[in-house]
Structures are given as structure tokens and as C-alpha cells.
C-alpha distance (Angstrom), angle and dihedral (degrees) to the residues before:
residue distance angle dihedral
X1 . . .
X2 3.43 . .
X3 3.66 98.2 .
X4 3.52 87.2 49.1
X5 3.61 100.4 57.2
X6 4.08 85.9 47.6
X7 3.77 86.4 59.9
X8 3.49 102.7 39.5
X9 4.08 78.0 50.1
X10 3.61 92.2 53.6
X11 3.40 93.5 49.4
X12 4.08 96.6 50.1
X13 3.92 79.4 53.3
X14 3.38 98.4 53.1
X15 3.85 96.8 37.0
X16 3.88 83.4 50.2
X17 4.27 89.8 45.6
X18 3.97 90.6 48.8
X19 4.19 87.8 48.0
X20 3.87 91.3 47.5
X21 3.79 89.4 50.4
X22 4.11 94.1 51.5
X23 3.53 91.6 49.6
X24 3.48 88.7 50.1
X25 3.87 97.5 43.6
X26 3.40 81.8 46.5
X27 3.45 106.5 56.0
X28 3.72 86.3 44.9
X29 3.46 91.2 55.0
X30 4.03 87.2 43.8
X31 3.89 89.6 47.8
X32 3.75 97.8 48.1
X33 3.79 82.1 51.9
X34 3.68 97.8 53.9
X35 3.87 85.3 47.5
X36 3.81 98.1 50.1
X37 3.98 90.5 45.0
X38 3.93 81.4 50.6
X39 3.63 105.2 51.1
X40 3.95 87.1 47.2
X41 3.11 92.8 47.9
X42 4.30 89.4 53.8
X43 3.81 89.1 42.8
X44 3.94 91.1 55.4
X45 4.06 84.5 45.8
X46 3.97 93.3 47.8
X47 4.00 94.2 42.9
X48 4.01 92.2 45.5
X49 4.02 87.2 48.1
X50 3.94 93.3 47.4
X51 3.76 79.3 40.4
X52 4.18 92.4 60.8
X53 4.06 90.7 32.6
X54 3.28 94.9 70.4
X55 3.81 108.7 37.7
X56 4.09 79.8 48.6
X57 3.99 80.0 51.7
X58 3.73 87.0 48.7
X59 3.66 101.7 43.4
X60 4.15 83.1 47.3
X61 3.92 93.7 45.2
X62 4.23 85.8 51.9
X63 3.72 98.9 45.6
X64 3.61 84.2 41.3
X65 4.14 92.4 62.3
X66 3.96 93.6 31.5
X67 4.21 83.5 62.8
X68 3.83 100.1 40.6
X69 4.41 86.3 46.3
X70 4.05 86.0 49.3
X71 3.45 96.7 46.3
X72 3.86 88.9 53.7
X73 3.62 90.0 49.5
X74 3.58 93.8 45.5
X75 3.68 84.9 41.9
X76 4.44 81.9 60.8
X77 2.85 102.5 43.1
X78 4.05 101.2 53.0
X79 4.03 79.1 47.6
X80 3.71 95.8 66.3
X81 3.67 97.0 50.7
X82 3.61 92.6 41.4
X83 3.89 86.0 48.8
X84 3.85 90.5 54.9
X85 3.70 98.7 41.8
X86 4.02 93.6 50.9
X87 3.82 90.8 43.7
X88 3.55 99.1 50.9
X89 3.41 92.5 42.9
X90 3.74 99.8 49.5
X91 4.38 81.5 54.1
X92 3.66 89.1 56.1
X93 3.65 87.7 48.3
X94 3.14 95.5 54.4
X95 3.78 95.5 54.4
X96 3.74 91.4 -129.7
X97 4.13 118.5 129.0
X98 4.08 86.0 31.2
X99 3.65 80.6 170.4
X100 4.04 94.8 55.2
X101 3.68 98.3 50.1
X102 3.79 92.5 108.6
X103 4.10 95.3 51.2
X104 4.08 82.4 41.3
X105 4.03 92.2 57.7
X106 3.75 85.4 44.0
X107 3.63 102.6 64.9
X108 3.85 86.6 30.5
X109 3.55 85.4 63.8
X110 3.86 98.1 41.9
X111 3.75 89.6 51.1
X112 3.96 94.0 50.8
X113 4.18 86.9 51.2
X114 3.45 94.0 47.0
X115 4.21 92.2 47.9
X116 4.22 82.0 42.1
X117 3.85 85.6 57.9
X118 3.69 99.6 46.5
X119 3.59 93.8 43.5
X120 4.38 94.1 50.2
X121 3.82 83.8 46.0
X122 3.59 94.0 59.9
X123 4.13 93.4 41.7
X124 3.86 88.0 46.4
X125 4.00 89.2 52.2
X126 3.77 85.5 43.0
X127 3.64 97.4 51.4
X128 3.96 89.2 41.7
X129 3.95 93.5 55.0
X130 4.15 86.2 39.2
X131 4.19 87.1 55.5
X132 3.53 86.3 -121.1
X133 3.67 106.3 124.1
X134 3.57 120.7 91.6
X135 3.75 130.1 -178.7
X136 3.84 128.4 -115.9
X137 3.65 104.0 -140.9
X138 3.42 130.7 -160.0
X139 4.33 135.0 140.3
X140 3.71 104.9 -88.1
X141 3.84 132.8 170.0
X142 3.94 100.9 -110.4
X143 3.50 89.9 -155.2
X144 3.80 89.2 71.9
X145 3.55 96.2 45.1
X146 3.83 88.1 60.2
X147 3.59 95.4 44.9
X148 3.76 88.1 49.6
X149 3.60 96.7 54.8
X150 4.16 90.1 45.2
X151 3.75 88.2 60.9
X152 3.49 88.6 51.4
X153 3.87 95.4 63.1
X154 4.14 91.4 33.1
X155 3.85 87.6 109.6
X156 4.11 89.0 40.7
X157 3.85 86.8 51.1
X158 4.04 100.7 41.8
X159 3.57 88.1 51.6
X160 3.71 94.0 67.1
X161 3.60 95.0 30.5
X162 3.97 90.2 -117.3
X163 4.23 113.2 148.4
X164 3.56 111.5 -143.0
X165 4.25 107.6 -156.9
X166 3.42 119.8 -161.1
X167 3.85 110.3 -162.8
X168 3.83 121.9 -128.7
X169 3.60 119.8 -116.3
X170 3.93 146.6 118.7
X171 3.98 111.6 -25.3
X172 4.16 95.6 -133.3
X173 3.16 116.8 -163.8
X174 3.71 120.1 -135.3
X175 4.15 145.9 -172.1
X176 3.82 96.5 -116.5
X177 3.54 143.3 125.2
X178 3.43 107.8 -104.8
X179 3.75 104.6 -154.5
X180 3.53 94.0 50.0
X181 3.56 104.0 43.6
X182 4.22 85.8 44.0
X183 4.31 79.5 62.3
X184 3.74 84.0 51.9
X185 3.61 92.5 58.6
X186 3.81 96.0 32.7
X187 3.70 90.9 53.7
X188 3.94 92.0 47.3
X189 3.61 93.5 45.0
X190 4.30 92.8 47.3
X191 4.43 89.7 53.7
X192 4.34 79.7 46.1
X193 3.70 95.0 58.8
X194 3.96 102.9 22.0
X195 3.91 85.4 65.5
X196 3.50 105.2 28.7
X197 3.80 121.3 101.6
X198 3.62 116.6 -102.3
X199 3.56 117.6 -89.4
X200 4.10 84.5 22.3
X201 3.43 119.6 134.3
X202 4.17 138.5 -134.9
X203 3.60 132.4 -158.2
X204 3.77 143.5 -161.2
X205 3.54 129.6 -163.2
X206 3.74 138.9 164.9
X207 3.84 134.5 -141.1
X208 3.57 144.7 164.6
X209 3.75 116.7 -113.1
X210 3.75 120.9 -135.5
X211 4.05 88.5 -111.1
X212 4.22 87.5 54.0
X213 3.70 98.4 -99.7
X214 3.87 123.8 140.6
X215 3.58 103.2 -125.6
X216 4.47 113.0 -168.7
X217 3.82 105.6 -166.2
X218 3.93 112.2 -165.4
X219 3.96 107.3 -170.0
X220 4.07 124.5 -179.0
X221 3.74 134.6 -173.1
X222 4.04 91.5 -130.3
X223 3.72 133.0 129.0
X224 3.93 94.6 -75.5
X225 3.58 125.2 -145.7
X226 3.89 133.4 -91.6
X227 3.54 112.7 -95.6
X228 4.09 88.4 -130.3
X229 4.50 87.7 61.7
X230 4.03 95.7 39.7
X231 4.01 85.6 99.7
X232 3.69 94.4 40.8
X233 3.59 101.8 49.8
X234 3.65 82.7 63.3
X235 3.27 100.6 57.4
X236 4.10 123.1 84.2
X237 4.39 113.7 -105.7
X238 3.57 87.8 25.4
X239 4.06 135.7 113.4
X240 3.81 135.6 168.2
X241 4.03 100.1 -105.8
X242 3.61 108.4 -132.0
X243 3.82 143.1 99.7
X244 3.53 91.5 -85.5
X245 3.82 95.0 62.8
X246 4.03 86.6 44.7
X247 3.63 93.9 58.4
X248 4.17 97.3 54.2
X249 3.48 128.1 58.7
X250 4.04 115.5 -123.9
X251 3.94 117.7 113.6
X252 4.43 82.0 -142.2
X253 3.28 100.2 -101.8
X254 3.95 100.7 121.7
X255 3.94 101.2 82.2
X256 3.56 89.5 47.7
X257 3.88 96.1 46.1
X258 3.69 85.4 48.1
X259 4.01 104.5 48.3
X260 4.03 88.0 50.0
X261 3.64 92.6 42.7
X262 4.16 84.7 58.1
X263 3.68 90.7 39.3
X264 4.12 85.0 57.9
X265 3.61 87.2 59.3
X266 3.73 90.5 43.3
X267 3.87 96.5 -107.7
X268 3.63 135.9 121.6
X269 3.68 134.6 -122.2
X270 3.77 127.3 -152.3
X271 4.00 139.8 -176.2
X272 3.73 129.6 -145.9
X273 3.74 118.1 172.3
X274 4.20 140.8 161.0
X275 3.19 119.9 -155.1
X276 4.06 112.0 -105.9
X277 4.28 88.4 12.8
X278 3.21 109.6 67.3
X279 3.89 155.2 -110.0
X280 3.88 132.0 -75.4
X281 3.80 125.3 -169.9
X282 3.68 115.9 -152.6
X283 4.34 108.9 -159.7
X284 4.05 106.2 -174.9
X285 3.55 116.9 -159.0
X286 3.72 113.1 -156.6
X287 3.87 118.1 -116.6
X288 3.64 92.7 -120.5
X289 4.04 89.5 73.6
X290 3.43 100.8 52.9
X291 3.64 118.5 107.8
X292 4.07 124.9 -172.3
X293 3.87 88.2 -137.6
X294 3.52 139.2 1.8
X295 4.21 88.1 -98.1
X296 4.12 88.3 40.7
């Protein structure tokens, strides 16, 4: 009996030794596991976040050039003005061309608008990035504000011999600021003629949309834009590279001034263009800012 109960002892032990080392195996195994699901799961992590650094370095190396080529354009084009103002000054100075002076004060005075206008674009962009810009509202007949803004680029458009059309319809009445959404227009109207083809035309109409918003289309018969620069053109410090943006003036800030203008009114701007056609500009007005007259 006494044998027997050492056996049966030795085999409690043993049964006991073999159950300790499973668990033990097994937790190994269970650890090792744990650790392997871990370290995947930190490689995934550290891959995605090298993954995100460098588009963000990317995205920061691209806004990065876009800013240093604007500045050198806007850097040009306050040089020409400048250039024009000094020269024609220093002739008027001089008291040569007596007979000139009037034409001299002329293009002094279209330079010094022109550098006026580049400079408020810049502050307005400036101000808009900054969150600085608010709007004056008030009920205004947006049918005025357009017409306003195409007599301000009458002279722009006669010199190229482009007609700028702006459809009859109903006068609506709507909760804007005036003279921001007049830049709106002005700025959409100046791209329409500066790269249209002389003698082209533009026109601007105005519907109602199905859903109640005011929709104001301006169409041209320019050069249109690539397909593959429709987004950039509307974003700020950036230009369509070619010959075309060489040969006119602008340092590309009018789309973008435009589309956040709209946005401040909560509306949206879009682009459409073909290549040799043309461009059109859709501005939507929301619903909620329409009035049925200016007291309504």
C-alpha cells in the first residue's frame, strides 16, 4: 500500500509538472502572440505616420514654391507701375515734353490705380486668411451690383474690343454686401475680358435654381483653361503657367478673392472651361438671402 500511494504520488506530481509546463508553454506561446500582434500593430502606426509626414511635407514643400513664385510675380508686377510712375514723373520734372504733361499724368495715374489694386488685393487676401474680414450687409438689388461692376471694366473691355452682355431678367433683391460682392463680379468679369480674344464677347445672366438658389453665370469666349489647372486657378499664390498668363497682367489672385468672397455670403463658386471656347463662372446665392424687395 505504501508503494502504491508513492506512485500514485508520483504520478499527481508529474501530472501536476506536465500541467504547470502547458500553462507555461502556453502563456509563452500566448505572450509571444500578444507581442507579435503588438509590434504589427506599431509598424502599421509608424508606416501610416511616415505615410502622413511626408504628404504634409509635400503639401508644405508645394505651398512653399506657389508663395515664393507669387511673391516674384507680385514682386513684377508692382515694378512696372512703379517703373511708369517714377519715369513719367522724373520727365515732368524735368520740364521737358511741356506739351505732354497731360498724357504724362494720365498714365501716372493709371499706373498708381493699378499698384492701388494689387496692393488692396493682397490686404483683402490677407485679412481673409487672418479671419478678419467681415461683411457689411444690407438688401440690395443684385442686378445693380453687377451692372456697377461692368461699368467698372467698360474702359478694360473697349480696349480690347470685347462686349460684355448682361441678360435681362428679374431684379432680385438680396441680403449681401454690396461692395464686396460688386469685387466678386469685377474680379470675374476682369479674368473674362483679360483672356478673351479681341472682339470676344462675355455674358451674365441670372436664374433661379430648382432648390431656390440665385445662380449668376458669367460665360466668355476666351482661351479657357486646362482641365488639369481648373482647381488651381482657384486657389490663392497660384497661376496657370503658360504664355498666356505671361502676356496679361494679374498676380492670380481674382478667382481666389472671388470664391471666398461667395463663401462669406455662404455661396459657392465653380469653373467650367474648354480649351479654345471659353470659361463660365457659376456664383450661387443661397435661398436664405433672397429678399422679394429691398423692405421684404
Amino acid at each position: 500500500m505504501h508503494q502504491l500511494g508513492e506512485i500514485i504520488g508520483t504520478m499527481q506530481r508529474s501530472e501536476n509538472s506536465l500541467l504547470d509546463d502547458y500553462c507555461l508553454q502556453l502563456g509563452s506561446l500566448l505572450d509571444r502572440r500578444h507581442t507579435e500582434r503588438a509590434l504589427t500593430a506599431a509598424r502599421q502606426n509608424a508606416e501610416r505616420a511616415t505615410r502622413l509626414a511626408e504628404e504634409a511635407l509635400l503639401q508644405a514643400q508645394a505651398a512653399d514654391r506657389a508663395k515664393t513664385n507669387f511673391l516674384a510675380n507680385v514682386t513684377h508686377e508692382l515694378r512696372t507701375p512703379l517703373n511708369a510712375i517714377i519715369g513719367f514723373s522724373e520727365i515732368i520734372q524735368s520740364g521737358t515734353g511741356a506739351d505732354d504733361h497731360a498724357a504724362y499724368g494720365k498714365y501716372i495715374h493709371e499706373a498708381g490705380t493699378r499698384l492701388l489694386s494689387i496692393v488692396n488685393d493682397v490686404l483683402v487676401l490677407a485679412r481673409i486668411e487672418a479671419g478678419k474680414l467681415e461683411l457689411d450687409e444690407q438688401v440690395a438689388s443684385l442686378d445693380e451690383v453687377i451692372r456697377a461692376a461692368i461699368r467698372s471694366l467698360a474702359a478694360e473691355a473697349e480696349s480690347k474690343a470685347v462686349t460684355i452682355e448682361h441678360a435681362p431678367g428679374t431684379d432680385y433683391f438680396v441680403l449681401l454686401d454690396p461692395s464686396k460682392m460688386k469685387q466678386v463680379f469685377v474680379h470675374l468679369l476682369s479674368n473674362a475680358v483679360k483672356f478673351n480674344r479681341d472682339g470676344g464677347n462675355v455674358f451674365v445672366s441670372s436664374t433661379l435654381r430648382p432648390g431656390g438658389d440665385l445662380v449668376v453665370s458669367v460665360r466668355d469666349t476666351g482661351c479657357g483653361i486646362p482641365e488639369e489647372y481648373i482647381e488651381k486657378v482657384l486657389e490663392p499664390f497660384s497661376q496657370v503657367e503658360d504664355h498666356l498668363t505671361r502676356e496679361n497682367e494679374g498676380v492670380g489672385l481674382g478667382l481666389p478673392l472671388a470664391r471666398a468672397m461667395t463663401v462669406m455670403h455662404g455661396g459657392k463658386l465653380t469653373l467650367s472651361s474648354t480649351l479654345g471656347v471659353g470659361t463660365v463662372v457659376e456664383i450661387s446665392i443661397p435661398v436664405v438671402r433672397l429678399r422679394i424687395t429691398p423692405a421684404g
